[in-house]
Structure formats: structure tokens, C-alpha cells
N, C-alpha and C positions, 0 to 999 in steps of 0.2 A: 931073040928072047933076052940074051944078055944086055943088047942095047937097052930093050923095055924097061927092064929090071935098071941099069942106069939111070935114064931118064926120070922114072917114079924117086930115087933115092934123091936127086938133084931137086927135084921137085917137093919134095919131103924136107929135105934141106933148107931150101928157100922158103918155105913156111914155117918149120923153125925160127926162123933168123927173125923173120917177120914178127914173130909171136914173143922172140925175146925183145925185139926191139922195141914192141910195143910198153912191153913190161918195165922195159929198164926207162921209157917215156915216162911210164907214170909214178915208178918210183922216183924218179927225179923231183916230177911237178910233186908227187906226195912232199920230199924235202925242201922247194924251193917255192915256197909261201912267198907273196909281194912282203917286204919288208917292213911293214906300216908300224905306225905307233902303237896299236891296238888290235887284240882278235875279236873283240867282241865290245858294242856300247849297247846299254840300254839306254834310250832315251827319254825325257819327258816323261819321266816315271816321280812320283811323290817319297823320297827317302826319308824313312827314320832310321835314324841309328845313332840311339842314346848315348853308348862312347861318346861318339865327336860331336852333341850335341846337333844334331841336324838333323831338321824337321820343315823339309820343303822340296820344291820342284827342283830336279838336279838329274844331271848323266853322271851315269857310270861307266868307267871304260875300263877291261880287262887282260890282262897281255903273260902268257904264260903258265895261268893256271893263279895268277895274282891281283888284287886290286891294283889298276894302274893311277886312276885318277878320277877322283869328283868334283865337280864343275857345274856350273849352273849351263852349259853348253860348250860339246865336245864334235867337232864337225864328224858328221858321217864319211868323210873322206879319209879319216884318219886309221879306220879299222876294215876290215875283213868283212863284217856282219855289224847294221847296227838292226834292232829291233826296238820300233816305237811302243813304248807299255804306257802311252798318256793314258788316266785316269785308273790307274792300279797306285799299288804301295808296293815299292821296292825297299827290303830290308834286310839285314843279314841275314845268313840261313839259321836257322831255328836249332835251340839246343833243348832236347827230352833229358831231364837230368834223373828220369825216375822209369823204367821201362826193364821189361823182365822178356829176353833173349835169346838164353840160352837152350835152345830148341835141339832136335835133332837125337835128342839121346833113346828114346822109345821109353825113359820112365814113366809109369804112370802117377796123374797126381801130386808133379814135382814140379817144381822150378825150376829145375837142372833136367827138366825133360819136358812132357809133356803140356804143361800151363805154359810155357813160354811161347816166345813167338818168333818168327826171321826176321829182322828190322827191317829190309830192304822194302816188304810188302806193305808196311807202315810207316814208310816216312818220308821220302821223294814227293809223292803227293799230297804230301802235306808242309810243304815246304820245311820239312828238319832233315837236316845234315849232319848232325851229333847227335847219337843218345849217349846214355850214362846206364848198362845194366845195373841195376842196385840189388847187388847182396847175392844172383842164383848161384854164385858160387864162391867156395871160399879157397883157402890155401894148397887144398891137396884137390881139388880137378878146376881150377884155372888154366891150368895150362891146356888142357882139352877142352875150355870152354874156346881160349883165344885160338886154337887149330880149328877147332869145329865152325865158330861163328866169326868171332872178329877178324881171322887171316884172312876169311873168303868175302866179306862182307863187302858191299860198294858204299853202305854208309858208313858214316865216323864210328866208329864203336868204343868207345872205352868203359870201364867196371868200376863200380864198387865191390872191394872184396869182402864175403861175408864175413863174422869172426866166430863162424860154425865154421871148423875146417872144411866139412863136407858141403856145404851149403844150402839152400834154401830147398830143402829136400821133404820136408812136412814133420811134425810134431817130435818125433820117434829123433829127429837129427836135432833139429831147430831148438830142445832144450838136452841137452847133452853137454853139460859143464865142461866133461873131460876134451869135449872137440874145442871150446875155444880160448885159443892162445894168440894172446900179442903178438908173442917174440917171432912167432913162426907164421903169421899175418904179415907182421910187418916186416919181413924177411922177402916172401912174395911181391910187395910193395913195390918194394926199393928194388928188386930183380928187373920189373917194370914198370919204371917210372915214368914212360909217354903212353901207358896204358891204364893203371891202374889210378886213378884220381882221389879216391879215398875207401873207407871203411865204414860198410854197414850191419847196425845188429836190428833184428827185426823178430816177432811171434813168439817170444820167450815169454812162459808163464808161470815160472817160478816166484819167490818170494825174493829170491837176490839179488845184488847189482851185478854179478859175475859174466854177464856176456856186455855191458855197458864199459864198467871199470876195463877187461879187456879191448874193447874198440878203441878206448881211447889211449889206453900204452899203444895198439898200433900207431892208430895218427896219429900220437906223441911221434913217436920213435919215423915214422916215415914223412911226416909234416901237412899231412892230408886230415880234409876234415871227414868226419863221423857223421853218418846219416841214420836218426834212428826212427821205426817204426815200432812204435811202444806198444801195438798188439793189443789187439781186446776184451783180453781179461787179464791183465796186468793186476797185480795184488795190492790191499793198501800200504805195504811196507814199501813201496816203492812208487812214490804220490809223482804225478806231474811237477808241478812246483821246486821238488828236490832234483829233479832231472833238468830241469833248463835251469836252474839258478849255483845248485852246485856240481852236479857230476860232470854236464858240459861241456867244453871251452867255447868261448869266442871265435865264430866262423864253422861251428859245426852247426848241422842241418837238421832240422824238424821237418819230417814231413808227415802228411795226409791233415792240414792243419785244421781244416772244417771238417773232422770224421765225428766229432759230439760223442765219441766212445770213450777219451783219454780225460775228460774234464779240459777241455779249450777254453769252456764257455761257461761265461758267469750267469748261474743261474738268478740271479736278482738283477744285472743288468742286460744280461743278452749281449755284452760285450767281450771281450776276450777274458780269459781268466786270468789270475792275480801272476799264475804263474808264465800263460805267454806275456803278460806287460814286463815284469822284471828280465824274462829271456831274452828279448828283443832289445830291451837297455845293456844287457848284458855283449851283446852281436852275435846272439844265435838266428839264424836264418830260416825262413819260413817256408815252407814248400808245400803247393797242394795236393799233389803227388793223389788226384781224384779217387781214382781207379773201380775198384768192379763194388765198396762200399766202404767210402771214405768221404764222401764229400754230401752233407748235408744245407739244402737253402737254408734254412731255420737257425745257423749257425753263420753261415757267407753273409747271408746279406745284410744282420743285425751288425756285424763284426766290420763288414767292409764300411755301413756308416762311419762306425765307430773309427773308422782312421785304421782299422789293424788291417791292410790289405798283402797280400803274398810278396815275397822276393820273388822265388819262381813259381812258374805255373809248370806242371808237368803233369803225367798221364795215369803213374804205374797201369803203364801197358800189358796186358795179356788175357787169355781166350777167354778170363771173367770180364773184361772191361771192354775186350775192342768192338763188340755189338752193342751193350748197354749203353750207361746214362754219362758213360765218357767218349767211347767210339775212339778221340784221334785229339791230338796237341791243338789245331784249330776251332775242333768242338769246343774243346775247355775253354779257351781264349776267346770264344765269341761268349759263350757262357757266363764268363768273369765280364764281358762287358756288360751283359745283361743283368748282373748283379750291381753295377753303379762303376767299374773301372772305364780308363779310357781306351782307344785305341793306341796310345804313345805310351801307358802304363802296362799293357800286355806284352809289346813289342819288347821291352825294356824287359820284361822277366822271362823271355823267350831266346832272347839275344845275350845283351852284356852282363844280365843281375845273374845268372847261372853259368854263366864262364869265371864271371868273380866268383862263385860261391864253390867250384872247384877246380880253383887255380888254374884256368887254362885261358889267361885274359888275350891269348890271341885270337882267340875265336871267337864270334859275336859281335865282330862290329866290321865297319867297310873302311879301314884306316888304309890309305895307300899303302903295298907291301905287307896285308895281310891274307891269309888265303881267300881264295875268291867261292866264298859260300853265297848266295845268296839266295831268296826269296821274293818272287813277284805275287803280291797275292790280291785280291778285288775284294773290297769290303762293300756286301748286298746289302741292299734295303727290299726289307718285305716284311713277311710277319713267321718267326721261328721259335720253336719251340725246345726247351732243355729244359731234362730231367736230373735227377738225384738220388741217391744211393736209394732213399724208399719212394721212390716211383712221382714222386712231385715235380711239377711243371712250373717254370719260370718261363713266361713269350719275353720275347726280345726283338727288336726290329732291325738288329746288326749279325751280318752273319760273314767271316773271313771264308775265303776260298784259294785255292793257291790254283795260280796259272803257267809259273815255271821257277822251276827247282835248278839252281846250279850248284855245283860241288868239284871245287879242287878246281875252279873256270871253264867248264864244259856243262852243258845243259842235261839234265840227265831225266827232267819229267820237263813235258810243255803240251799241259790238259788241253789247249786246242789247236797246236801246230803254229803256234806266232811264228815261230822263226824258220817253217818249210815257206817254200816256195809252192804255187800252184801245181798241180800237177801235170797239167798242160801248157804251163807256160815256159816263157825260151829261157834258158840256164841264165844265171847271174855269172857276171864274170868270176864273184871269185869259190863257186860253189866247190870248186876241186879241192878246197882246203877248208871244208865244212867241218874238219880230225881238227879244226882249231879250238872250234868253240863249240861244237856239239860232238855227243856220246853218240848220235843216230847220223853221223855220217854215213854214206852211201860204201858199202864194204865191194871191193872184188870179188866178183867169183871164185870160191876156190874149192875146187875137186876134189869130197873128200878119199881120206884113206880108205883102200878096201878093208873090211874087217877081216878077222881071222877065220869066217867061215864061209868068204868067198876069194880069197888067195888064190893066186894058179901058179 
């Protein structure tokens, strides 16, 4: 019996060993990747990326979570994975400079709870890698916005701080004089400065400049521009015109700019009003910032004749907007192409026109040694349809799709599996190092822990 009892333990033993050895194999091959130039190329893909002015057939090649290099051809030999995207548009990953977030809290009726949304669920598939929450929160619960949302989030998250301390919480907060302070805005700011990119004041309906005049001593004092949504019932003591021409600076942000609620639009020409012409001489920045009733055709399309067309295009995302007449950042964009824009004019306020507009010029374009955001996406022909804040149809025969999303140089959406392999066909040699360039590599098994109420 005792020999038994040996022989089982020796044998036990040897399976062990087996099983570590196995393991310490593939931790190895996990760290010891073929050394190539590249982990990933797309190939024969059509790049725009307005930064570097480049507008044509070209690879891209990716190496560590970076752009490594763009070339009119990069041998497949050189990388890990190449994946051929001939006849798509490869572009940098997309930036939402207007999108509301902060989810999670169980308020009802709030922006800092309920109306908002999880980025993650809206933006991978739609080829954006950066949003911008604007304003759901301000000074005193940021920090529980950035623990709740942005710490956990897979997409880029960065805020506009609102200059409601409490933030975009509904009427009873959003005109509350006493909540909004510069000094203590802009104090939060500057606390986080790779987070926090500017200052928003939005739904005030007072008679006064005092949540305006305060945004702008914050982005004075932090150097961040001012995003304002002027709200629709804004008072005559407080005209459009006196807002973009004197209370502004140069490089702060207008958005919801086709809402026809603010006076945009000249009523005798159907072109922009008096006061966006002098704003935009002045470099205040335009933003469509759509959302759930902000964007009217009857206002777009007279105005985009007219030359006055957006810096960016963005969504103000949330559970008013993401089923309605906006749904998603690619809606808009095929949308605005349907109102007279180009596809190289979308791309441009999707990418580098909203990285310049809050300071964040390394993101939005494919310049070697910038992170490796990108966007593959197939512009459809057929016959589509897009609505407007009062239910009005513009058809369009262009419509953007996105087929794969990368972020930080690993693939994190790919709508139809370009870059799996068959599922019955024989491994590619370098599948073992798929942890290079994709998010959906092939995991280990691992056993989980017992829980606490099956312990022995």
C-alpha cells in the first residue's frame, strides 16, 4: 500500500512538472514575439489624415501601441499581422468632443446620472477612440466622475468641467449663481491637466452673464477653451452676438450650431447670423454638437451653401439622442455629407479640427510616433435616410460604416472578423502573439477562484 501511495505521488509529480513546463513554454513564447519591424500593417487601405495632408492609397504599419510608418507599401514580411482593408478609408480614430457620460450614479433625470451613458457602448463601433464628456460634471463630484467612468473606461475619456460646481444635474443646480466659481473650476483643472481639456457652461436661464463671465476666468486661469451651450430660453439681456463677439475668447467653442433656438440664422438670408460671421473672424469654433434637439436642416443646409460649415461635428450623446435623429458620430458625419460636406471635410472635424480645438494636437492624426488610434471605415452607396431635431428627412446616397476600430495599436472592434483567421483553417505562424495587435487574442484557461460560499 505504501508503495501505491508512492508511485500515485511520483506520478502526480510528473504531471506537475509537465504542466509547469507547459506553462513556463508558453509564457516564454507569450514574451518572445519574432522581432519584426511591425505588429500590425494595414494594407491598401485609402488614408485621410488631414494633419499630414494625406489623401490616398498608403499602409500603415504599427509597432507597440504606435504609429510606426506610412508608405505607399510596407512589405507583409515585416510585421506580425498584415490585414488587407483595399477599398475602405483608413483614418485616425475619431474624436466625440461633445458626449454626456457620466452614468452609473442611479440619479434620476440627471446628467451626472441617469441621461448619460457608458462610452464604451458607443464608440468602438463607431470608430471613436476619444470622447470629450461636456459639462455632466463640475468641481465638487469630478473626482467620482473620473473613478466611476474615466478610471474604468477602454475608451479615451477626457471632460469638460462644468462651472455649476455640482454639475449638469437639471434646473434646480444648472442656474445656481452661488455654485459657479472660476477660482475653484479652475483649481480642479489644473489638478488634472491630461484629463480635464476645458470648461463648459450650458441651460442657464437667467438674465446674467455670471456662469459665462465665470467659465471664462476658469479657461483664463487653466488655459483651456470654454464650451458653451446658451440654452433655450436664454433672455434678451444676453443676445448671441454679444456672446461670440465680446464675452468669448479666440479658440473657445460654440456648439449645437444648427439648433435655430439661439438666433444662428439670419432670418432674411437663411445664412448664418451677424453674430456667427464676426464669431468665426474673431476664432471662435463651431461645433454641431447634434443631439436629442439641436440640429435643424432648415438651418444646415442654407448655411453650409453659404460657406459657414462646422469645425467639428460631434453628437451630445445620451439616452435623448442615441435612438433619435443623431443615434452615433457616423450618423452625423454621413449626415453632413448629405447636407453638401465632403468626405475629406468630415474626416478633418472628426480627427485633427477637435484635437486642435481642445488642445490635445496629438491625437487625430497618423503622424509616425503618434498613438495608434485608428479607424477603418466603408463609405456605402445606396439610398439613406437622416432626420432632424423636428422629424424632417434629408436622403443621402453616402453612408460611413466602420469595420475596425484600433485604440492604443490593438484592435478592439473588427464588425466582421478581417483580421480572425478561419475557423478551420491551419494556425498562421505567428498567431501565438495575436496579445500584439489584437484585444481578442486567444486567453488561457484559467480556473477560477472558488468563491466564499463554496470554500472547503
Amino acid at each position: 500500500m505504501i508503495q501505491s501511495f508512492y508511485k500515485r505521488s511520483a506520478k502526480s509529480l510528473a504531471c506537475c512538472c509537465a504542466v509547469l513546463s507547459l506553462a513556463a513554454a508558453s509564457v516564454h513564447a507569450y514574451a518572445q514575439a519574432p522581432n519584426l519591424a511591425y505588429d500590425l500593417i494595414l494594407q491598401n487601405g485609402h488614408v485621410i489624415d488631414d494633419k499630414n495632408h494625406v489623401d490616398t492609397v498608403m499602409d500603415v504599419a504599427i509597432k507597440d501601441g504606435k504609429i510606426a510608418k506610412v508608405a505607399p507599401h510596407i512589405a507583409s514580411s515585416d510585421a506580425l499581422k498584415t490585414i488587407d482593408v483595399k477599398g475602405l478609408y483608413v483614418t485616425p480614430g475619431l474624436i466625440d468632443i461633445h458626449v454626456h457620460v457620466y452614468a452609473g450614479t442611479g440619479e434620476r433625470n440627471s446628467y451626472a446620472g441617469d441621461n448619460s451613458l457608458p462610452p464604451d457602448g458607443f464608440t468602438f463601433r463607431v470608430g471613436v477612440t476619444t470622447v470629450v464628456d461636456a459639462g455632466c460634471s463640475g468641481w465638487r463630484n469630478f473626482e467620482d466622475f473620473k473613478q466611476r467612468i474615466i478610471d474604468r473606461s477602454k475608451t479615451r475619456v477626457l471632460a469638460l468641467l462644468n462651472i455649476v460646481g455640482s454639475g449638469m444635474r437639471g434646473d434646480k443646480y444648472e442656474n445656481n449663481q452661488q455654485d459657479m466659481s472660476g477660482e475653484e473650476t479652475a483649481k480642479m483643472a489644473l489638478k488634472y491637466p491630461d484629463i480635464v481639456v476645458g470648461i463648459k457652461t450650458a441651460h442657464y436661464a437667467g438674465p446674467e452673464w455670471t456662469p459665462v463671465d465665470q467659465a471664462v476666468i476658469a479657461g483664463t486661469k487653466a488655459n483651456i477653451p470654454v464650451m458653451v451651450d446658451f440654452g433655450s430660453n436664454f433672455p434678451q439681456s444676453r443676445p448671441l452676438y454679444d456672446l461670440l463677439t465680446k464675452k468669448l475668447r479666440p479658440g473657445d467653442i460654440y456648439t449645437h450650431m444648427y439648433s435655430g433656438l439661439r438666433n444662428e440664422q439670419d432670418p432674411e438670408t437663411k445664412g448664418p447670423s451677424k453674430g456667427m460671421i464676426e464669431g468665426r473672424k474673431r476664432g471662435i469654433w463651431f461645433d454641431t454638437g447634434t443631439g436629442g434637439g439641436s440640429f435643424k436642416f432648415s438651418l444646415a443646409i442654407p448655411m453650409i451653401k453659404d460657406g459657414f460649415i462646422p469645425d467639428s461635428i460631434s453628437t451630445d450623446l445620451h439616452i435623448g439622442s442615441m435612438n433619435s435623429a443623431t443615434k452615433d458620430e457616423l450618423n452625423v458625419a454621413s449626415k453632413m455629407m448629405a447636407t453638401g460636406l465632403t468626405l475629406q471635410q468630415v474626416v478633418a472635424e472628426m480627427t485633427s479640427h477637435p484635437a486642435r480645438e481642445i488642445k490635445r494636437e496629438e491625437l487625430g492624426n497618423l503622424s509616425v510616433g503618434s498613438v495608434a488610434d485608428v479607424a477603418v471605415l466603408r463609405l456605402e452607396d445606396g439610398h439613406f435616410g437622416f432626420t432632424d431635431m423636428v422629424n424632417g428627412r434629408l436622403d443621402g446616397t453616402k453612408k460611413l460604416t466602420d469595420e475596425i476600430t484600433i485604440k492604443d495599436g490593438k484592435i478592439v472592434y473588427d464588425l466582421n472578423g478581417m483580421e480572425a483567421s478561419k475557423w478551420d483553417a491551419a494556425p498562421e505562424p505567428n498567431d501565438a502573439y495575436a496579445y500584439k495587435w489584437t484585444s481578442f487574442a486567444p486567453r488561457p484557461h484559467v480556473k477560477p477562484e472558488p468563491s466564499d460560499n463554496n470554500r472547503h
